[in-house]
C-alpha positions in Angstrom: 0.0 0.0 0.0 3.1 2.3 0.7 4.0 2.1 -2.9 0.4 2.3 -4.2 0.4 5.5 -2.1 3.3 7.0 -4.0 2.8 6.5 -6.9 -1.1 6.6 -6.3 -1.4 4.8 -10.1 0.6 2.2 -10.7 0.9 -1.3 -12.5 2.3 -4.6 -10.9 5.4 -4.0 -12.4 6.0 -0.4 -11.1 5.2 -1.6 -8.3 7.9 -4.5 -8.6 10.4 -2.1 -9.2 10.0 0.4 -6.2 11.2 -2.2 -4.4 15.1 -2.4 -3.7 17.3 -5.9 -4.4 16.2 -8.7 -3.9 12.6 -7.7 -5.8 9.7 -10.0 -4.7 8.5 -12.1 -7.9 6.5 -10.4 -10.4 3.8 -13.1 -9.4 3.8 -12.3 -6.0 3.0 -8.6 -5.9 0.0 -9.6 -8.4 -1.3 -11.8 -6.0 -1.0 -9.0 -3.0 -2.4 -6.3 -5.4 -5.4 -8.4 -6.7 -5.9 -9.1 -2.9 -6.1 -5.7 -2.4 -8.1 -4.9 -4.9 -11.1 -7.7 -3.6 -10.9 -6.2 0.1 -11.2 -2.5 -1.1 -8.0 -0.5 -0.8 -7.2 -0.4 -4.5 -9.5 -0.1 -7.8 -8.0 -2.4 -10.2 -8.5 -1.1 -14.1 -7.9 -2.7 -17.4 -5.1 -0.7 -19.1 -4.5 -3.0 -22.7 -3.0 -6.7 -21.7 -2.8 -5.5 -18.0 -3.9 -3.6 -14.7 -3.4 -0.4 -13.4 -3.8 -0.1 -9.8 -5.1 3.0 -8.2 -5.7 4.3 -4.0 -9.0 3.7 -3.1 -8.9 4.1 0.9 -6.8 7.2 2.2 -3.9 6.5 3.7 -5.6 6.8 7.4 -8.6 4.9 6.9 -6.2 2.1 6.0 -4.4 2.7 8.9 -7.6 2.4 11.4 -8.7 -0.4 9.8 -4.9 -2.3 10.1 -5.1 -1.0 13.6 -8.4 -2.6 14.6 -7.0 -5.5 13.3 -4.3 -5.9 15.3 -6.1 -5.1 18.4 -8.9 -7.8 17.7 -6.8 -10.6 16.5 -4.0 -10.1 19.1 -5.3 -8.4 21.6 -8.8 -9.6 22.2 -10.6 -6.2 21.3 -8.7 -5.2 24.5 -6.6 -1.3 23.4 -5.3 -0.9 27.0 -3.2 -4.8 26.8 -2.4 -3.3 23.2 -1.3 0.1 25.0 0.3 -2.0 28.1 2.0 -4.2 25.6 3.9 -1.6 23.5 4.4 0.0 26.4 6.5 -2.3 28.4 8.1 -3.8 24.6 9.6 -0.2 24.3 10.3 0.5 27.5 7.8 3.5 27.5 8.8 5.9 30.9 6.0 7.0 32.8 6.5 10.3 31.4 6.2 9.1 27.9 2.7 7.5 28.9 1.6 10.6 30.1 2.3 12.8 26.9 0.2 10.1 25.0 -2.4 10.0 27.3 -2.2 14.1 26.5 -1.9 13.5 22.7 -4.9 11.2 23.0 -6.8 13.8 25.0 -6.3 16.9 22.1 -7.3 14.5 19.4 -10.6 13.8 21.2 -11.0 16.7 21.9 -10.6 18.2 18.1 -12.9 15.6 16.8 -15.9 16.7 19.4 
């Protein structure tokens, strides 16, 4: 999706070679694009013998949904073991907790 962001049109072979050595197979990235396509983060369109891929989900829809995701499937639906679990992964000081309790807070707060 990173590279489909870029280059926000692109076929599987652009999108091949955005990637630096070794390049995943041609084959591959099809099978991750057309994937893409059928969960609806990328509008596939006929462009002569092959595809052109384009953005369908902005960048931070994409990101809630991969989000929600992880928190379901890993976390049982639970975002404080999520927030517990990066938290002592990284080490997180208590003062470091607190500003994203604060960050938290102001984004709340801007979206009321």
């Amino acid at each position: 999706m990173q590279i489909v962001w870029q280059l926000e049109k692109a076929s599987v072979r652009e999108v091949v070679a955005q990637f630096s050595n070794p390049k995943p197979a041609y084959t591959t990235v099809a099978t991750v694009m057309n994937t893409l396509e059928k969960k609806g983060f990328v509008n596939k369109i006929p462009a002569g013998k092959s595809h052109l891929f384009t953005v369908k989900i902005l960048k931070d829809d994409y990101s809630g949904f991969k989000a929600g995701a992880l928190v379901t499937n890993y976390f049982n639906g639970s975002f404080s073991r999520m927030a517990s679990f990066f938290a002592k992964d990284n080490k997180l000081s208590i003062q470091e907790l607190e500003e994203m309790i604060e960050i938290a807070k102001r984004q709340i707060e801007k979206e009321k």
